[in-house]
PyMOL Python script that loads the backbone (N, CA, C, O; Angstrom):
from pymol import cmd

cmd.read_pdbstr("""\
ATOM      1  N   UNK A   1       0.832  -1.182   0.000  1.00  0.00           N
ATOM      2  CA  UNK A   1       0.000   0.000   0.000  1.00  0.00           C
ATOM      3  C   UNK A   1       0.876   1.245   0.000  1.00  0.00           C
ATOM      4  O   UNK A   1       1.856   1.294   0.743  1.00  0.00           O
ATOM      5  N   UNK A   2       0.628   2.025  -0.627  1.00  0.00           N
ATOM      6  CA  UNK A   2       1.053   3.867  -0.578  1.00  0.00           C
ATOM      7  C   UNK A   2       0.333   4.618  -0.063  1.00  0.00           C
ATOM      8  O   UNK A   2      -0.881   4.435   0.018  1.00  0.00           O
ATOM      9  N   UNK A   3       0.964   5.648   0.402  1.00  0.00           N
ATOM     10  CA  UNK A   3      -0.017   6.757   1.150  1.00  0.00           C
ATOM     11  C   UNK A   3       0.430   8.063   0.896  1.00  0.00           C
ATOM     12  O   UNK A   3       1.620   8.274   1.128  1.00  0.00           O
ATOM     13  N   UNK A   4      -0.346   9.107   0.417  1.00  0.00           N
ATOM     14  CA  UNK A   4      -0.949   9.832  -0.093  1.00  0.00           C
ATOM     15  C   UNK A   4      -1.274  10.944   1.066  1.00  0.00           C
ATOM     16  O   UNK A   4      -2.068  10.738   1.984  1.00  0.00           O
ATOM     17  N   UNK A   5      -0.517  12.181   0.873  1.00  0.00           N
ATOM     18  CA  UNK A   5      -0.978  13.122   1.970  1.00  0.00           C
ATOM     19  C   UNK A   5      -1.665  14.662   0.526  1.00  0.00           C
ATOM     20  O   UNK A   5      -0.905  15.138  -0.317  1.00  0.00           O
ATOM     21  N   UNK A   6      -3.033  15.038   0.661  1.00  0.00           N
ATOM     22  CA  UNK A   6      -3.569  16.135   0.529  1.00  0.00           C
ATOM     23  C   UNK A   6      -3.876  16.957   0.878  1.00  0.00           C
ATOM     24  O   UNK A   6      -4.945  16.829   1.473  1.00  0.00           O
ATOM     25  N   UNK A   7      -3.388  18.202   0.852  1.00  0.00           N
ATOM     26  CA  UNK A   7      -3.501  19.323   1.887  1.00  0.00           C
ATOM     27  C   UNK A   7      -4.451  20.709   0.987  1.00  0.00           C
ATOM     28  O   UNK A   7      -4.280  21.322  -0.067  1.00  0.00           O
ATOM     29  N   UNK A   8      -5.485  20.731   2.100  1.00  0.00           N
ATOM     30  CA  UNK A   8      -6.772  21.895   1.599  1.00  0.00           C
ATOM     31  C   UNK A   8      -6.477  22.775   2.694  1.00  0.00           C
ATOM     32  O   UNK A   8      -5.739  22.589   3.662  1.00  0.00           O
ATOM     33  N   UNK A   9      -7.398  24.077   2.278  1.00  0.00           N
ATOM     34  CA  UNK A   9      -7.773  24.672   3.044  1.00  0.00           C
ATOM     35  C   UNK A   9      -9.159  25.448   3.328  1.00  0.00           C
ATOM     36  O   UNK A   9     -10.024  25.754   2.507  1.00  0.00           O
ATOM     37  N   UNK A  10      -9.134  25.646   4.513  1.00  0.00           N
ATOM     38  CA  UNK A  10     -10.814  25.677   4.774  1.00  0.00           C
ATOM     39  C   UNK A  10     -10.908  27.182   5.859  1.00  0.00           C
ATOM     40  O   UNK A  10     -10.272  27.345   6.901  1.00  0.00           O
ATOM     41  N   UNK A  11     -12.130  28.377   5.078  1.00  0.00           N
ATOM     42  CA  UNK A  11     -11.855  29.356   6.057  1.00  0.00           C
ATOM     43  C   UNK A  11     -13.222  29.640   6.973  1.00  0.00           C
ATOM     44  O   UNK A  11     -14.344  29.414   6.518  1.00  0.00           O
ATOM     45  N   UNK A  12     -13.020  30.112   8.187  1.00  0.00           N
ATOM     46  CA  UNK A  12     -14.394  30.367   9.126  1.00  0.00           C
ATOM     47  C   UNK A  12     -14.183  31.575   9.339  1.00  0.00           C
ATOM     48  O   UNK A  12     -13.267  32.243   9.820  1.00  0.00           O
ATOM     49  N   UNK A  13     -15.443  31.807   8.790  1.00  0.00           N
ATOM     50  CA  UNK A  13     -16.215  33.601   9.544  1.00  0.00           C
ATOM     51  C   UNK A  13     -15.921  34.031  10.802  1.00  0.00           C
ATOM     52  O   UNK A  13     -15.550  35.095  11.298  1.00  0.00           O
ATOM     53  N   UNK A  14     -16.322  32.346  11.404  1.00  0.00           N
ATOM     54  CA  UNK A  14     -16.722  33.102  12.823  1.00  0.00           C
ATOM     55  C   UNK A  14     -15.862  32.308  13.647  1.00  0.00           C
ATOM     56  O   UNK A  14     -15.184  31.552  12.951  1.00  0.00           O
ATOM     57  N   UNK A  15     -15.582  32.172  15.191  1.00  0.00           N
ATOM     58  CA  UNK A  15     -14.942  31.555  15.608  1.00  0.00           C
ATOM     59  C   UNK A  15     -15.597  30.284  15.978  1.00  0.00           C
ATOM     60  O   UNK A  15     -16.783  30.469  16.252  1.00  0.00           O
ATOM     61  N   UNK A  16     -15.146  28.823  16.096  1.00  0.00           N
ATOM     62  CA  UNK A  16     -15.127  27.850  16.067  1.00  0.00           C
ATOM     63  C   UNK A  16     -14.729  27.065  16.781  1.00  0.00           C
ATOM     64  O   UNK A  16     -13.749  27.351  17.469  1.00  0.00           O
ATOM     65  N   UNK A  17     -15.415  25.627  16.899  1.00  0.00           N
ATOM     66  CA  UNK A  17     -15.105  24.409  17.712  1.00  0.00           C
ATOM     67  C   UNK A  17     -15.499  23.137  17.384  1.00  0.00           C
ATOM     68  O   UNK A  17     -16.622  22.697  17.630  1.00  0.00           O
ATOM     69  N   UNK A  18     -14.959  22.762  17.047  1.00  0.00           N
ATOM     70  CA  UNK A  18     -14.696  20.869  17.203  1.00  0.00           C
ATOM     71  C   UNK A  18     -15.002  20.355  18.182  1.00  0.00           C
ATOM     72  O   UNK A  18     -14.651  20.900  19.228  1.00  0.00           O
ATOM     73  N   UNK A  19     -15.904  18.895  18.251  1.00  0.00           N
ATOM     74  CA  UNK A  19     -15.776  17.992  19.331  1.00  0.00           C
ATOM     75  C   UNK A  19     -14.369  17.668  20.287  1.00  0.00           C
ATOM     76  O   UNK A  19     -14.255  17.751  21.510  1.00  0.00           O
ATOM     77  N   UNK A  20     -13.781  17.439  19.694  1.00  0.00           N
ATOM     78  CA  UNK A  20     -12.408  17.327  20.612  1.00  0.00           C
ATOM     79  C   UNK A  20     -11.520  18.355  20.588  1.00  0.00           C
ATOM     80  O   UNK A  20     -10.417  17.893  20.880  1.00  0.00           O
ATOM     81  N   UNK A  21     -11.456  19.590  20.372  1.00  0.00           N
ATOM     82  CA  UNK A  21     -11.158  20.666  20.819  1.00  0.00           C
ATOM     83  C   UNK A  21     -11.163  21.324  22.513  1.00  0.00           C
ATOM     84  O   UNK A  21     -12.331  21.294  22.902  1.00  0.00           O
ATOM     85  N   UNK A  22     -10.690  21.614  23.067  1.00  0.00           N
ATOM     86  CA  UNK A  22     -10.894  22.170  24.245  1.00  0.00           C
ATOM     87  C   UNK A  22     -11.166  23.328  24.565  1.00  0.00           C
ATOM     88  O   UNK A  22     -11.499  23.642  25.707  1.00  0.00           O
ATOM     89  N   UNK A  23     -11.009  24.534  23.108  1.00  0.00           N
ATOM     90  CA  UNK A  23     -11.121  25.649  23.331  1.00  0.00           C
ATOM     91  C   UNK A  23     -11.957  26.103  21.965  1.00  0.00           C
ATOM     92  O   UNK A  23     -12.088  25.478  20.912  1.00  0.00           O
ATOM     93  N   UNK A  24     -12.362  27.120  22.263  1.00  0.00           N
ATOM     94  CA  UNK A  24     -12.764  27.867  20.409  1.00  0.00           C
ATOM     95  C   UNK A  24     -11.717  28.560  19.904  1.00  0.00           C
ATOM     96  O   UNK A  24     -10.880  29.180  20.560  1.00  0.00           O
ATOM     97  N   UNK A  25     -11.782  28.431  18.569  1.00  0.00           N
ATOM     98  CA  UNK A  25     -10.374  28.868  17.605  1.00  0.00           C
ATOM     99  C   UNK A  25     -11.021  29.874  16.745  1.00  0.00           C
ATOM    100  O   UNK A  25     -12.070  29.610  16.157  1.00  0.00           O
ATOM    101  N   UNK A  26     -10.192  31.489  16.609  1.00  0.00           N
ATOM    102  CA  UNK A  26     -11.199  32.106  16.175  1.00  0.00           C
ATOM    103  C   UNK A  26     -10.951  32.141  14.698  1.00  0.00           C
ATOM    104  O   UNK A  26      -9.858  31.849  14.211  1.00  0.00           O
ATOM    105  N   UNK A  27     -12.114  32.546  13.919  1.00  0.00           N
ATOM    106  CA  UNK A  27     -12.417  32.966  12.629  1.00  0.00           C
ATOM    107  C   UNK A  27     -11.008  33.026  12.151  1.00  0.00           C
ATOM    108  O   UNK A  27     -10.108  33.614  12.751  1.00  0.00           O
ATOM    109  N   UNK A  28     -10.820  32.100  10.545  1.00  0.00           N
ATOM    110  CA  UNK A  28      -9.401  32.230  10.032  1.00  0.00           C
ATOM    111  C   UNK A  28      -9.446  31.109   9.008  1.00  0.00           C
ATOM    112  O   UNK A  28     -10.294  30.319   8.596  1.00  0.00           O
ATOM    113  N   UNK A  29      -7.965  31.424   8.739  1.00  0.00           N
ATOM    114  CA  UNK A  29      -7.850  30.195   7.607  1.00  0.00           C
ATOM    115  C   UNK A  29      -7.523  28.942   8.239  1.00  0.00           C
ATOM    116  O   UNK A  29      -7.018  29.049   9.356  1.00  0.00           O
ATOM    117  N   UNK A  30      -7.694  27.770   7.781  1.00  0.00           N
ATOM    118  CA  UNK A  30      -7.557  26.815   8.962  1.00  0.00           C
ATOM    119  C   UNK A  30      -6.138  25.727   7.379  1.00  0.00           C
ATOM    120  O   UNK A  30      -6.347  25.751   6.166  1.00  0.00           O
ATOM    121  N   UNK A  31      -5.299  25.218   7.862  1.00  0.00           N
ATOM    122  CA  UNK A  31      -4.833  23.813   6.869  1.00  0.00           C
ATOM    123  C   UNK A  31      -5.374  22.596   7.413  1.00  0.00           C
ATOM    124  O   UNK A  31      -5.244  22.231   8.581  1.00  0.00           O
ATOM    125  N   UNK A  32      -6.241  21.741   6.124  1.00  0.00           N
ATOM    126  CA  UNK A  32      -6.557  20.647   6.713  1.00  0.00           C
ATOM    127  C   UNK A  32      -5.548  19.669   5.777  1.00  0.00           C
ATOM    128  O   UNK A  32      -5.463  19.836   4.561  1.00  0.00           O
ATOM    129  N   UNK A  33      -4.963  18.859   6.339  1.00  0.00           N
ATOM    130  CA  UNK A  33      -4.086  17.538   5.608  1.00  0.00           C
ATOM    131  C   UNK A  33      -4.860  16.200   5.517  1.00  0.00           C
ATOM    132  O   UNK A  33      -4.925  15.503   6.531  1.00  0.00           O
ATOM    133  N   UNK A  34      -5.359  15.858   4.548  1.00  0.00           N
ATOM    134  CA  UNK A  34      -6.291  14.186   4.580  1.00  0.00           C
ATOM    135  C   UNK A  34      -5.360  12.992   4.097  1.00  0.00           C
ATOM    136  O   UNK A  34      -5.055  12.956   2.905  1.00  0.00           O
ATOM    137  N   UNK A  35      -4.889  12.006   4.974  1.00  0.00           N
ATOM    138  CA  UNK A  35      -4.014  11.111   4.465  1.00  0.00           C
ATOM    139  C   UNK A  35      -4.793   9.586   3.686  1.00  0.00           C
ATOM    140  O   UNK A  35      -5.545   8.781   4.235  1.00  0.00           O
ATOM    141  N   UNK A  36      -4.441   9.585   2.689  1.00  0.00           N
ATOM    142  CA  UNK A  36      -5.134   8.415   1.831  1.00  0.00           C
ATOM    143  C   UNK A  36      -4.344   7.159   1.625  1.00  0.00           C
ATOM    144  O   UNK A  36      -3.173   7.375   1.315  1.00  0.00           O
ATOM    145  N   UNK A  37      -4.717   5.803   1.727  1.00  0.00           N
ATOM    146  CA  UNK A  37      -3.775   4.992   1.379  1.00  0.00           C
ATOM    147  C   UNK A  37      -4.680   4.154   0.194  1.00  0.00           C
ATOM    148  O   UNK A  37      -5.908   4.199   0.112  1.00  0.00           O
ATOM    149  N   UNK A  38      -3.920   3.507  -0.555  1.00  0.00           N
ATOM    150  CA  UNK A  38      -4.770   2.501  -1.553  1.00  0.00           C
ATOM    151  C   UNK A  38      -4.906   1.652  -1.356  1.00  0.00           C
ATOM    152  O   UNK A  38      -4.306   0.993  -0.507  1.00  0.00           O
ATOM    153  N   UNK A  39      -5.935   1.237  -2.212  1.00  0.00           N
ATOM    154  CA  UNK A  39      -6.749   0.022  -1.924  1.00  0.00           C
ATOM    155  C   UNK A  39      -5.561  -1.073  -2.834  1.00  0.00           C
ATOM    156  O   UNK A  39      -4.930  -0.774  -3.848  1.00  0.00           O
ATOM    157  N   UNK A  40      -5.537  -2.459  -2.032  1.00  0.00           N
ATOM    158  CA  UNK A  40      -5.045  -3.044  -3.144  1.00  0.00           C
ATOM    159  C   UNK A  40      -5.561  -4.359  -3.998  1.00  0.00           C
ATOM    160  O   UNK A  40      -5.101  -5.028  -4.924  1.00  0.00           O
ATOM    161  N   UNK A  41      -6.989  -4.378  -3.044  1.00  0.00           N
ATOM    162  CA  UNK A  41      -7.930  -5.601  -3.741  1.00  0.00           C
ATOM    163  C   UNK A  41      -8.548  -5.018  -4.964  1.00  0.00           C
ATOM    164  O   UNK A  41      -9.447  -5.673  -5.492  1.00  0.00           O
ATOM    165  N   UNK A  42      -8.295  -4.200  -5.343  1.00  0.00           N
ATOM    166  CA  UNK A  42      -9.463  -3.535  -6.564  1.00  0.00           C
ATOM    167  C   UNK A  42      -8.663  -2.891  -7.839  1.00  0.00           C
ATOM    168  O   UNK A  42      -7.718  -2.106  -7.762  1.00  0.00           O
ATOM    169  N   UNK A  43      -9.115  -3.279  -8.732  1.00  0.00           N
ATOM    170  CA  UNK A  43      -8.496  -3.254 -10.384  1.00  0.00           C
ATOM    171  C   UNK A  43      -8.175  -2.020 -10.380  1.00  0.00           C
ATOM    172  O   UNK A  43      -6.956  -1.852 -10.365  1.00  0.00           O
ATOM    173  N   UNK A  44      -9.000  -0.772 -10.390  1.00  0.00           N
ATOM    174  CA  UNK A  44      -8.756   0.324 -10.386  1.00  0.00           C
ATOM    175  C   UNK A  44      -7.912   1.051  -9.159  1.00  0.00           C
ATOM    176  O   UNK A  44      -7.887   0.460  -8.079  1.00  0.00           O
ATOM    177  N   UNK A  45      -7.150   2.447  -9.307  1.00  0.00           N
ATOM    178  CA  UNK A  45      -6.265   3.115  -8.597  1.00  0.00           C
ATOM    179  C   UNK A  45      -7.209   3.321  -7.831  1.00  0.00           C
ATOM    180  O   UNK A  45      -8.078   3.868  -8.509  1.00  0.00           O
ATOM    181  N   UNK A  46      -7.780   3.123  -6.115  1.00  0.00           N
ATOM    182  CA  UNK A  46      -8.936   3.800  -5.377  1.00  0.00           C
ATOM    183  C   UNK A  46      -8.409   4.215  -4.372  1.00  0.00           C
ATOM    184  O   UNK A  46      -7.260   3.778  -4.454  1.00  0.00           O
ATOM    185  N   UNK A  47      -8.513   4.919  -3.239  1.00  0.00           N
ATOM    186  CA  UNK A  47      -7.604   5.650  -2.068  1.00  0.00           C
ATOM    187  C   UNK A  47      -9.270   5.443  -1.027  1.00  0.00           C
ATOM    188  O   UNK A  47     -10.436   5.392  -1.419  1.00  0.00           O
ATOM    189  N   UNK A  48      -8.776   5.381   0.146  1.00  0.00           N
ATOM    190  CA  UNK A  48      -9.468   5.501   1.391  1.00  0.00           C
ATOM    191  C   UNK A  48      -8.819   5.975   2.583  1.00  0.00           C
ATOM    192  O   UNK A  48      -7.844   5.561   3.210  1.00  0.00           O
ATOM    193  N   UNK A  49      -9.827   7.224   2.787  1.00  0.00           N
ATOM    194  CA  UNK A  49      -9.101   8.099   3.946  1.00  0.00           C
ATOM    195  C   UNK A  49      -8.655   7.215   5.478  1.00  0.00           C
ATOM    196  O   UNK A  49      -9.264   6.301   6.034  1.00  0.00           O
ATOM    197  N   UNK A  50      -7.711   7.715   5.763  1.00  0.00           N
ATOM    198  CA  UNK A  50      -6.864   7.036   7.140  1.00  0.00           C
ATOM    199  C   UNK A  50      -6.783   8.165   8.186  1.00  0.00           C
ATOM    200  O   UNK A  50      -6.698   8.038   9.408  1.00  0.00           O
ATOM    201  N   UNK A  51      -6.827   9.271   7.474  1.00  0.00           N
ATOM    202  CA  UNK A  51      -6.867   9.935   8.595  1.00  0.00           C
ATOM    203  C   UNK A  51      -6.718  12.225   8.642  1.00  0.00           C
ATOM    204  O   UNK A  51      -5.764  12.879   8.222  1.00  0.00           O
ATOM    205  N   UNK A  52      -7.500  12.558   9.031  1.00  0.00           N
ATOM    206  CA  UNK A  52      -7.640  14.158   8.355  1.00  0.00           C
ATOM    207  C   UNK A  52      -7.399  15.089   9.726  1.00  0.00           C
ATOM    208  O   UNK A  52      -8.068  14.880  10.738  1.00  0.00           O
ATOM    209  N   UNK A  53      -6.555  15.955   9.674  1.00  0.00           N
ATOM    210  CA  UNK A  53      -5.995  16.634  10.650  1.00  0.00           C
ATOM    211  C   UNK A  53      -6.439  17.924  10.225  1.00  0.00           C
ATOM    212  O   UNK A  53      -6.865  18.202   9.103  1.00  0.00           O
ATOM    213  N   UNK A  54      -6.257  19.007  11.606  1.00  0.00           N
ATOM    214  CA  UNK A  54      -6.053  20.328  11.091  1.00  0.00           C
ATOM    215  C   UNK A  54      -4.721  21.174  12.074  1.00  0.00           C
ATOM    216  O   UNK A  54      -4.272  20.993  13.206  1.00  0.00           O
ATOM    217  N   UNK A  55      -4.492  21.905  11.235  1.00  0.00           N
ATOM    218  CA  UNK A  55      -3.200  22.659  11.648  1.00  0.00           C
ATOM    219  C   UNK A  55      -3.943  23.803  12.285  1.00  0.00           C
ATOM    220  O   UNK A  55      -4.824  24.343  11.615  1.00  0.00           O
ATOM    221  N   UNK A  56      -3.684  24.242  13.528  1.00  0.00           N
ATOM    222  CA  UNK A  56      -4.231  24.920  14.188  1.00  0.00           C
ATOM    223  C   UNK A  56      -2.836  26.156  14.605  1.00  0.00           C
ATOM    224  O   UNK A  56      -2.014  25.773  15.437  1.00  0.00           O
ATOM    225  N   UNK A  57      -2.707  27.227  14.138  1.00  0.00           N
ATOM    226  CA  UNK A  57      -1.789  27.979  14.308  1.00  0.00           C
ATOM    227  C   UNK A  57      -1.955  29.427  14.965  1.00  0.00           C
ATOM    228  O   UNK A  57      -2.758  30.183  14.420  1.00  0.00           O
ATOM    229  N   UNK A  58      -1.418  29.772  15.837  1.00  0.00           N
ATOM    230  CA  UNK A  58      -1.284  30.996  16.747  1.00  0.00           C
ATOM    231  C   UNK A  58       0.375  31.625  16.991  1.00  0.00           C
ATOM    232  O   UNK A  58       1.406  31.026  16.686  1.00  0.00           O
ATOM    233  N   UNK A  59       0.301  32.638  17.460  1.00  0.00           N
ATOM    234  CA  UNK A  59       1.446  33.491  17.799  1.00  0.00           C
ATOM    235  C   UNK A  59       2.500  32.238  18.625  1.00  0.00           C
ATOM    236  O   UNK A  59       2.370  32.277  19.848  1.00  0.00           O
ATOM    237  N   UNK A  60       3.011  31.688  18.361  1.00  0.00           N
ATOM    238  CA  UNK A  60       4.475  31.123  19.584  1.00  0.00           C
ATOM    239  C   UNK A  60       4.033  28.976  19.437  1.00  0.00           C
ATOM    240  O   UNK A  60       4.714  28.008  19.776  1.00  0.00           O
ATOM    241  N   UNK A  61       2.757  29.057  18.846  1.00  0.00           N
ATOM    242  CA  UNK A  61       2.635  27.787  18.855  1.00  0.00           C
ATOM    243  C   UNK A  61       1.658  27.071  17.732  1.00  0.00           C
ATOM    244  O   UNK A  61       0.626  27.412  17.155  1.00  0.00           O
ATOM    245  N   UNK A  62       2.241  26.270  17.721  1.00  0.00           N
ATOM    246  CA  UNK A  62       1.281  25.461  16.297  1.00  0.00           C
ATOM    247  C   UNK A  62       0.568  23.959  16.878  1.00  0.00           C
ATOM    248  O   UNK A  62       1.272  23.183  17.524  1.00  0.00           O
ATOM    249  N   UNK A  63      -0.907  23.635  16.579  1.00  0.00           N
ATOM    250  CA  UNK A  63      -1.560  22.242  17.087  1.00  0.00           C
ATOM    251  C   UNK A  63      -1.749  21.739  15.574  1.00  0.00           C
ATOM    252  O   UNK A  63      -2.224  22.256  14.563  1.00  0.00           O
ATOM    253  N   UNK A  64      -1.188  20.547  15.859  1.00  0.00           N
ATOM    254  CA  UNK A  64      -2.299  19.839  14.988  1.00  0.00           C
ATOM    255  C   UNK A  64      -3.086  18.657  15.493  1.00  0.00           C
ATOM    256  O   UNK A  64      -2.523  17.654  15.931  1.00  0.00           O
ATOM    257  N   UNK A  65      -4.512  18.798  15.421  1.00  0.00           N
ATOM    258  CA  UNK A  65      -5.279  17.575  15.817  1.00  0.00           C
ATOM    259  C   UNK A  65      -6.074  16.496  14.830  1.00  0.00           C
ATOM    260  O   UNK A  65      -6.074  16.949  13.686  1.00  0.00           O
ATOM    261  N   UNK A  66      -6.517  15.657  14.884  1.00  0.00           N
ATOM    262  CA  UNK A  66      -6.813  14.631  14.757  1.00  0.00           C
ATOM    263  C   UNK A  66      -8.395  14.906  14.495  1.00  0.00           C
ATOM    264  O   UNK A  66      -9.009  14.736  15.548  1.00  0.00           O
ATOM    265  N   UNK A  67      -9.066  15.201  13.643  1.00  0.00           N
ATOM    266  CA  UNK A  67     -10.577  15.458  13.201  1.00  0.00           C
ATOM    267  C   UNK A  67     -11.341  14.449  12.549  1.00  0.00           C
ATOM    268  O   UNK A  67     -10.899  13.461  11.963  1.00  0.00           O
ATOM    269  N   UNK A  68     -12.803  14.867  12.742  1.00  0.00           N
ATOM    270  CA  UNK A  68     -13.358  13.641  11.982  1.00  0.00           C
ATOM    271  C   UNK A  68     -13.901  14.232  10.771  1.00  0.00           C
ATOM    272  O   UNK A  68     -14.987  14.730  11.067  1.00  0.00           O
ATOM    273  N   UNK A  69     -13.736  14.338  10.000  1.00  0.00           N
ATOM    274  CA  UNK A  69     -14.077  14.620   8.861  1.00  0.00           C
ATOM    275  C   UNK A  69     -15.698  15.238   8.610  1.00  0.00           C
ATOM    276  O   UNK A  69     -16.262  15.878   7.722  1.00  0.00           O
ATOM    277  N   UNK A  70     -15.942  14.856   9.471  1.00  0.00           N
ATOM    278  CA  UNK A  70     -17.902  14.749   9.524  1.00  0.00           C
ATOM    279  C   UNK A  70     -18.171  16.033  10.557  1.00  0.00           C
ATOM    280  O   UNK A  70     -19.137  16.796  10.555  1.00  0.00           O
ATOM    281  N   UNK A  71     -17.048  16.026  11.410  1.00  0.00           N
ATOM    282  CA  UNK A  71     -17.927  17.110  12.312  1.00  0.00           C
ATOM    283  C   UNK A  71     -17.080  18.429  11.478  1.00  0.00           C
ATOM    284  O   UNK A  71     -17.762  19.444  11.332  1.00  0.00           O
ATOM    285  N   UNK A  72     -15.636  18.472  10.924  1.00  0.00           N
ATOM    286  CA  UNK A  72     -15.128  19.535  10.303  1.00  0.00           C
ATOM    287  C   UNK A  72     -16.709  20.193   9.373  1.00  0.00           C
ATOM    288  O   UNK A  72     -16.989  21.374   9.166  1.00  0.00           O
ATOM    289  N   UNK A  73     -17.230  19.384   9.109  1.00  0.00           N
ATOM    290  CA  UNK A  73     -18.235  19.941   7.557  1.00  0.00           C
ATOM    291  C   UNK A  73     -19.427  20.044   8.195  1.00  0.00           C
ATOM    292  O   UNK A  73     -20.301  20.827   7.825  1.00  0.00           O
ATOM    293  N   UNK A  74     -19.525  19.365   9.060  1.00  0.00           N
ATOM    294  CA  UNK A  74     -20.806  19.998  10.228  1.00  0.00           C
ATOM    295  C   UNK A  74     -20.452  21.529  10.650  1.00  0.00           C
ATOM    296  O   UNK A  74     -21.338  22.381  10.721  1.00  0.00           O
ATOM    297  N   UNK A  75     -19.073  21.812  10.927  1.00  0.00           N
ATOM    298  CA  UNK A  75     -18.536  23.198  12.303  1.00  0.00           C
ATOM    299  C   UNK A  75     -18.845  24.267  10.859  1.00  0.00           C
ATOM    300  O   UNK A  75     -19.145  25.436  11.100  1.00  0.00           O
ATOM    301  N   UNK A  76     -18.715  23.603   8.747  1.00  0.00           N
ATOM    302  CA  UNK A  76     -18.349  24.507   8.107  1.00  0.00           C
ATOM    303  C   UNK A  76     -19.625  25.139   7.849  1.00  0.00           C
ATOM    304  O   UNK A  76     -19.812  26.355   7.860  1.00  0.00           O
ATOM    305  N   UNK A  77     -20.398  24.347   7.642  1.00  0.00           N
ATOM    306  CA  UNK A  77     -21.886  24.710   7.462  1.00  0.00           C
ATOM    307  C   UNK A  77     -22.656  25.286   8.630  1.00  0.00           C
ATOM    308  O   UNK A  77     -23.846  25.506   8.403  1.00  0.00           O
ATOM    309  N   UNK A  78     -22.288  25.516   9.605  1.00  0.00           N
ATOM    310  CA  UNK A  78     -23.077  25.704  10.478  1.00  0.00           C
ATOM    311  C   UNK A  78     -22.416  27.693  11.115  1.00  0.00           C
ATOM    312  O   UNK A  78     -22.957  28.546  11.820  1.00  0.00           O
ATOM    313  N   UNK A  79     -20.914  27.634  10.300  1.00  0.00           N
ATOM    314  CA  UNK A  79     -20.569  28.830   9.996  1.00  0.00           C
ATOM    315  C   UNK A  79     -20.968  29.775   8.803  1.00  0.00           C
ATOM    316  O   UNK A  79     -21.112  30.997   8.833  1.00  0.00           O
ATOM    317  N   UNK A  80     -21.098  28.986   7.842  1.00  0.00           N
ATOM    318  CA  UNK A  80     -22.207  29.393   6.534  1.00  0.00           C
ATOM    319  C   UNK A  80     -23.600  29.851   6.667  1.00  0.00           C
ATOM    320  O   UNK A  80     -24.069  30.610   5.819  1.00  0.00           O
ATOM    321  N   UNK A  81     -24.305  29.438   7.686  1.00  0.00           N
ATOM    322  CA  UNK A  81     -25.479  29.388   8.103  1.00  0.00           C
ATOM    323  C   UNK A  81     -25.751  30.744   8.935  1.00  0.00           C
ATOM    324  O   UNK A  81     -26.657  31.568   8.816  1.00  0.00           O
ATOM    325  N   UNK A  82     -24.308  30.673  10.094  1.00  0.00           N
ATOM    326  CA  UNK A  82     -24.334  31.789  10.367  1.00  0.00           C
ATOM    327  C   UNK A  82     -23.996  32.954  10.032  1.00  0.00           C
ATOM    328  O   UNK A  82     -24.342  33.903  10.735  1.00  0.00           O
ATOM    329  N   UNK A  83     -23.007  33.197   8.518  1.00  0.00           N
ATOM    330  CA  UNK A  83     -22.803  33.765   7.991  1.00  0.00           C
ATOM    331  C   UNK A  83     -23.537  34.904   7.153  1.00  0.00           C
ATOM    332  O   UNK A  83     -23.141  35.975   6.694  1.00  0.00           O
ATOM    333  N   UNK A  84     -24.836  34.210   7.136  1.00  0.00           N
ATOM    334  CA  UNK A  84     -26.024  34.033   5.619  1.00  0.00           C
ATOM    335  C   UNK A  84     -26.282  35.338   5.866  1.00  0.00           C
ATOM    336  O   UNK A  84     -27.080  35.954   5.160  1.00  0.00           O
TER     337      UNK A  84
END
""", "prot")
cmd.dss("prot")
cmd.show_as("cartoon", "prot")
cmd.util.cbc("prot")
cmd.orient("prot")
């Protein structure tokens, strides 16, 4: 198997929180990294996510945590919403 790192980015209006977050992170650009590895039972080239982080960056220190993919796009829409 190979693995495959893709790096997006994703921005919030407003300030924000994740389930496993401990604090709110305010309004900004956020880097998310999604690591993919391939499949190797299947004819075609296919990738399945292993694992999607975000880089969480401030003055003197940098986090990166461990996200679920599902609540990131839950926290994005629900900043969109409040955006409207």
């Amino acid at each position: 198997m190979s693995i495959r790192t893709a790096v997006s980015n994703v921005t919030f209006q407003r300030p924000f929180r994740l389930p496993n977050m401990d604090r709110a992170y305010p309004a900004g650009r956020y880097a998310i990294e999604t690591e993919q590895e391939t499949l190797d039972q299947v004819s075609l080239l296919a990738y399945r996510r292993i694992a999607t982080r975000i880089h969480l960056v401030r003055p003197g220190l940098t986090e990166v945590l461990t996200i679920d993919p599902a609540h990131l796009q839950d926290a994005l829409s629900a900043d969109l919403a409040e955006a409207g």
